[in-house]
C-alpha positions as CSV (number, residue, x, y, z in Angstrom):
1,X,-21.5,26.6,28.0
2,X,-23.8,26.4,25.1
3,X,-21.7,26.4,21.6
4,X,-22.2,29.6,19.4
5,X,-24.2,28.7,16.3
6,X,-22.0,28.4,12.9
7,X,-22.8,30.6,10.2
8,X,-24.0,28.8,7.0
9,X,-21.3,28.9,3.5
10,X,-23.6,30.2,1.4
11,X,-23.6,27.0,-1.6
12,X,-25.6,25.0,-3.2
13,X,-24.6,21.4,-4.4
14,X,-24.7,21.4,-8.5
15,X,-23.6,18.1,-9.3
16,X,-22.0,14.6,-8.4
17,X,-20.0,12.6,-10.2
18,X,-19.0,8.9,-9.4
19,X,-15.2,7.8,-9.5
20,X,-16.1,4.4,-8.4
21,X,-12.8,4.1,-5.6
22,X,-11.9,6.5,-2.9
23,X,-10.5,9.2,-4.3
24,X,-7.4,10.8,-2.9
25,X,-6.5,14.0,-5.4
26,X,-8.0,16.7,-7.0
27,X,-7.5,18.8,-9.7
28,X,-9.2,21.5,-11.6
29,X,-8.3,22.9,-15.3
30,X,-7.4,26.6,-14.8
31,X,-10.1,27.2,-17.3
32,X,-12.6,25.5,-15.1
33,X,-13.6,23.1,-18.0
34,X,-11.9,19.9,-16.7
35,X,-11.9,17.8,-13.4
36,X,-9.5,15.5,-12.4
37,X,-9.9,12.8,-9.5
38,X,-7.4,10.4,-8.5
39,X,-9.1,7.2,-7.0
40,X,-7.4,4.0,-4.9
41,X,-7.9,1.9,-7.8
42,X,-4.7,3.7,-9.6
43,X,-7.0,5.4,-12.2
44,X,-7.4,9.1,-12.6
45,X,-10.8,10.1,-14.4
46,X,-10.9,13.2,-16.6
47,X,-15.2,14.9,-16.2
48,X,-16.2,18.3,-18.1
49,X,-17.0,20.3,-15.7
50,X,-20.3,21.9,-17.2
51,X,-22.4,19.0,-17.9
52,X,-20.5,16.0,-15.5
53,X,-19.7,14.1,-18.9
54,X,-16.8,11.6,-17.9
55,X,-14.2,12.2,-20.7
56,X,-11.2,9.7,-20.2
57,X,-9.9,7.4,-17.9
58,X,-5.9,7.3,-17.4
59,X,-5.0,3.8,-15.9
60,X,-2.0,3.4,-14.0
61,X,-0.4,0.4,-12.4
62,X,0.6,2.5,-9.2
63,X,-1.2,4.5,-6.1
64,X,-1.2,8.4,-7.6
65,X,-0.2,10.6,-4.9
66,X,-0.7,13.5,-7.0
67,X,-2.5,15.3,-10.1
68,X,-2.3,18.5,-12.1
69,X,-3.4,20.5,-15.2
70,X,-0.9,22.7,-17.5
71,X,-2.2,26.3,-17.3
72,X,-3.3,26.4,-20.9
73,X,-5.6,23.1,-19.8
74,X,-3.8,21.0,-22.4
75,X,-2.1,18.4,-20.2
76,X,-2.3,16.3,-17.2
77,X,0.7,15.5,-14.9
78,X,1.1,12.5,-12.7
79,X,3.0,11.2,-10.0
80,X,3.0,7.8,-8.7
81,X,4.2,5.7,-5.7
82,X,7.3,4.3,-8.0
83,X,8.6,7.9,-8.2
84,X,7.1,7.8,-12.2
85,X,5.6,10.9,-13.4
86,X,3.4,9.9,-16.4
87,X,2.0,13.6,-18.9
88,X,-1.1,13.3,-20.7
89,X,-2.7,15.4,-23.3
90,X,-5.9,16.2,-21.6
91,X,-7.6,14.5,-25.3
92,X,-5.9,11.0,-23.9
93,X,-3.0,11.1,-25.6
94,X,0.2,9.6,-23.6
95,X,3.2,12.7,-23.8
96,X,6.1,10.9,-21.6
97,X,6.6,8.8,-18.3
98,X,9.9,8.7,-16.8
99,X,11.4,8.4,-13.3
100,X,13.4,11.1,-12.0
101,X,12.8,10.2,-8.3
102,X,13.4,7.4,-6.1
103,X,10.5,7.8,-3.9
104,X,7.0,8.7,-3.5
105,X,5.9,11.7,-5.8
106,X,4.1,14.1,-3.9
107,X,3.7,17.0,-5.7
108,X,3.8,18.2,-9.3
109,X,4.2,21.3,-11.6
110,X,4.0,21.7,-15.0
111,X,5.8,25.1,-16.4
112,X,4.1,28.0,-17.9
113,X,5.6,26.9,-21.0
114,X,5.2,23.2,-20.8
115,X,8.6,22.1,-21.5
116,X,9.1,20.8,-18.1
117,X,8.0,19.6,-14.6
118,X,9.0,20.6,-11.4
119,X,8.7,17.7,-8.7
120,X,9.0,16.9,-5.2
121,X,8.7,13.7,-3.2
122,X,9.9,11.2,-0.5
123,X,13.5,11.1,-1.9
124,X,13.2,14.9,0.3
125,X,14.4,16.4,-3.4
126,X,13.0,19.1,-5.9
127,X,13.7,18.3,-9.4
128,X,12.8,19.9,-12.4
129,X,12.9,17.9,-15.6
130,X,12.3,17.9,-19.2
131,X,8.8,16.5,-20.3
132,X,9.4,15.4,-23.6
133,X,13.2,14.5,-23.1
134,X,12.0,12.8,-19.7
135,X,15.0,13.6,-18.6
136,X,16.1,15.6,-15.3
137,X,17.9,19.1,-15.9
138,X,18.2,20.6,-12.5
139,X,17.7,18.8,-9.0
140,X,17.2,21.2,-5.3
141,X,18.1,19.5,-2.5
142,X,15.4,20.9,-0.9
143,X,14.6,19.6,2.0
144,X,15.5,16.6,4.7
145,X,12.3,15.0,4.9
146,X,9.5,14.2,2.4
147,X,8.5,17.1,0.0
148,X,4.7,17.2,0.3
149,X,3.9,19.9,-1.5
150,X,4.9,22.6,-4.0
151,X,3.0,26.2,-5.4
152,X,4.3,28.4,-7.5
153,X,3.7,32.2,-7.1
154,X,1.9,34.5,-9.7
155,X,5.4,35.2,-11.4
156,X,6.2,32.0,-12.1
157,X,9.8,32.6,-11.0
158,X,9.4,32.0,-7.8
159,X,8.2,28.4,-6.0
160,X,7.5,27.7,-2.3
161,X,7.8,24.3,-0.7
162,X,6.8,22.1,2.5
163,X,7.9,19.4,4.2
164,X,7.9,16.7,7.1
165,X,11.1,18.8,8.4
166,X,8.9,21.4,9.5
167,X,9.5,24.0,7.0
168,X,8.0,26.4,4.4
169,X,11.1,27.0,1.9
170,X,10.8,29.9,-0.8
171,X,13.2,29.3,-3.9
172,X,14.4,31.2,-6.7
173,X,13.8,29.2,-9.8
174,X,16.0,30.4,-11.7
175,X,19.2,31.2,-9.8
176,X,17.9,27.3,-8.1
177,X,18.6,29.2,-4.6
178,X,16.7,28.9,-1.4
179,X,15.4,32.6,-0.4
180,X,13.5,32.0,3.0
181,X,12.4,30.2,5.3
182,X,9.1,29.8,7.6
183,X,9.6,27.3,10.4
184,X,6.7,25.3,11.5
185,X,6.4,23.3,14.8
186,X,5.4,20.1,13.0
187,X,5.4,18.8,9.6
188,X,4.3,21.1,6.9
189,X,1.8,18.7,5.0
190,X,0.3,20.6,2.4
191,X,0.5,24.8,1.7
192,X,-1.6,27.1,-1.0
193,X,-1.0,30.4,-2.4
194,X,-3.9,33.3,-2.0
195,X,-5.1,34.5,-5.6
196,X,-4.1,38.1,-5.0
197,X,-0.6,37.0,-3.7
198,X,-0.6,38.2,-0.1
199,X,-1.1,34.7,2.0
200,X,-0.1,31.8,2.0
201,X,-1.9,29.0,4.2
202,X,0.1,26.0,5.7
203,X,-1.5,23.1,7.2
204,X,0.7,20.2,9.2
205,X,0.4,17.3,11.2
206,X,-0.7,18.7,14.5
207,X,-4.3,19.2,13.1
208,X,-3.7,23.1,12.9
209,X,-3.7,25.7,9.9
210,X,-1.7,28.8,9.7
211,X,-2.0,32.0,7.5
212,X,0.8,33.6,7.0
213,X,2.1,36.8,5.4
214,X,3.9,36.3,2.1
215,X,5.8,39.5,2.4
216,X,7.1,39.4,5.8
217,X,7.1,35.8,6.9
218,X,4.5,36.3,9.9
219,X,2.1,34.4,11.1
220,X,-1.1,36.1,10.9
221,X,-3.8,33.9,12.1
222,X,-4.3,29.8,13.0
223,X,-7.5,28.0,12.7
224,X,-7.8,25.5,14.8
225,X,-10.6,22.4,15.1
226,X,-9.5,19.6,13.0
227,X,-8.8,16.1,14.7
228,X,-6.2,15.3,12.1
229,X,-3.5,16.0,10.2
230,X,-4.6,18.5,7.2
231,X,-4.6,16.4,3.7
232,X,-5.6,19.8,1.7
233,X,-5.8,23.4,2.1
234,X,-7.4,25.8,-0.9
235,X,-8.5,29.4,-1.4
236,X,-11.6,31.0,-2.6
237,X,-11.5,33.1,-5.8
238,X,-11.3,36.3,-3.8
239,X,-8.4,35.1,-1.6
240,X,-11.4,35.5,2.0
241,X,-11.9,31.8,2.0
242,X,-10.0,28.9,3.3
243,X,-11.5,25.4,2.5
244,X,-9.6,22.3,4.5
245,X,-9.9,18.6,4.6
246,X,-8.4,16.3,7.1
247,X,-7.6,12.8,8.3
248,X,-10.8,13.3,10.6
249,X,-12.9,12.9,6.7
250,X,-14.0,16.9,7.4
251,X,-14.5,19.6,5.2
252,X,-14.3,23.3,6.8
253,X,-14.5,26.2,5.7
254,X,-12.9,29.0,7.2
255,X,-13.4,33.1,6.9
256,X,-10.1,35.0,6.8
257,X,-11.1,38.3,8.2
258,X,-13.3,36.9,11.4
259,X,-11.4,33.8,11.8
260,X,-15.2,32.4,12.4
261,X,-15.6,28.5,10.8
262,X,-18.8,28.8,8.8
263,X,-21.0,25.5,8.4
264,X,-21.4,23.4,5.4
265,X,-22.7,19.8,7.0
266,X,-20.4,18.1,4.7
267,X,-18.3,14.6,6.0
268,X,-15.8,11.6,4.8
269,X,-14.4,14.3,2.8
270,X,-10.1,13.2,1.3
271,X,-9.5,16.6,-1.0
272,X,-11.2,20.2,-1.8
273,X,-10.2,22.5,-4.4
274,X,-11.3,25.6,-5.1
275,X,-11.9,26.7,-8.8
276,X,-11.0,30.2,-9.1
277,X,-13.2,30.9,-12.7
278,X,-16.4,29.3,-11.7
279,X,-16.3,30.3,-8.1
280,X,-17.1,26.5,-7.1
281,X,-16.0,24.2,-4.3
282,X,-15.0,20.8,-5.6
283,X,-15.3,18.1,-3.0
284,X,-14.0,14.0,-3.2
285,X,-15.1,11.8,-0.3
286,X,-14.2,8.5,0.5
287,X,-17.0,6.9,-1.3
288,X,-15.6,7.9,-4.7
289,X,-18.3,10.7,-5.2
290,X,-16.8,14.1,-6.7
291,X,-19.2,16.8,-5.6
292,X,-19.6,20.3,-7.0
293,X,-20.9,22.8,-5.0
294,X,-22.2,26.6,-6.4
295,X,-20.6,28.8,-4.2
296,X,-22.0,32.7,-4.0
């Protein structure tokens, strides 16, 4: 039976940029100005997004499992294999690095109103510390495997989590209380939040990805066609776009609404992130290139 042709994503490569190591995170400034890629060779390099213009280089003497920008773009967070989260000011100055976990890091936050970070890791704990006290205020015991990843939702009060135990936790910040639960049948290894609030996409171990309804819990739809587990999952500015990478080094793009994979003919792909201003796909291969690709 001869395969139904793909649909093209309609995108045009812009630019490349050349980390130098394989890169394994991703991050973009809320503002779209910045990019930040995390490379093997324990360095995370800061690029202006407009012109390609590499702007700092933050050296670290640990693998960096993960990277992320406050949302007023002034700082950098970063977690580390030695359970270290180092802040930056985005300029190059160092803020704080302390150790809260005994693990991995996996996943960071910085608050709203950058006094603190909230954290997840091996050590199968959310904490939330104080950045310039470096000292932890509040720990979840989240989980009872490896925290892989955490999003917080539009109101800032509210943060969902995933893990190797198979679950999608919501939690009330503020009352530090768990308020639901989505069960997977394998580990959760990465999640992301729609932009207008109504999905949030899982993506686990068994090489599938589910959308699911934030206000009921449901499972709306799974896309299905990866040969690996899923490293990254990220939405398009108008929440109809799903973009995933995988073990397998592919890069799909999926549309919500058909459920159809459209084709962008792009390979040894780690990471893909979304930016939400500049309505660009942000791409990070295994050859240390950082592509950005015009999306319309």
């Amino acid at each position: 039976m001869t395969q139904k042709p793909k649909k093209p994503y309609p995108c045009q490569l812009v630019k490349s940029l050349n980390h130098g190591s394989c890169i394994w995170r991703l991050a973009v400034s809320p503002d779209a100005q910045f990019i930040a890629s995390a490379g093997s060779d324990n360095t995370v390099k800061i690029w202006k997004f407009s012109t390609g213009e590499l702007i700092n280089t933050f050296t670290h003497d640990q693998l960096i499992r993960c990277v992320t920008f406050s949302n007023d773009n002034q700082m950098l967070a970063i977690g580390s294999d030695d359970g270290s989260i180092t802040v930056w000011l985005a300029t190059g100055k160092l803020i704080n690095k302390f150790k809260v976990h005994s693990a991995p890091v996996c996943s960071v936050i910085i608050s709203p109103d950058n006094q603190t970070i909230i954290s997840g890791g091996n050590d199968t704990s959310i904490k939330i510390s104080h950045i310039g006290m470096g000292e932890m205020l509040h720990v979840i015991k989240a989980h009872t495997h490896t925290v892989h990843s955490l999003v917080l939702c539009a109101d800032n009060t509210i943060l969902a989590s995933c893990s190797s135990d198979k679950t999608i936790k919501w939690w009330d910040l503020k009352k530090r209380k768990s308020l639901s639960v989505i069960s997977h049948t394998a580990p959760v290894t990465c999640i992301a939040i729609s932009p207008d609030g109504r999905f949030i996409a899982s993506g686990s171990s068994d090489q599938s990805i589910i959308l699911w309804d934030i206000s009921t819990g449901k499972k709306i739809n799974n896309f299905a066609g990866h040969r690996a587990l899923i490293s990254s999952i990220s939405f398009s500015y108008d929440s109809q776009i799903i973009a995933s990478t995988s073990g397998d080094g592919a890069l799909k793009v999926w549309d919500i609404s058909t459920r159809e994979e459209l084709e962008m003919g792009i390979s040894s792909i780690n990471v893909a992130k979304f930016s939400l201003v500049s309505k660009s796909l942000i791409c990070a291969s295994n050859e240390g290139i950082v592509e950005i690709w015009q999306c319309n």
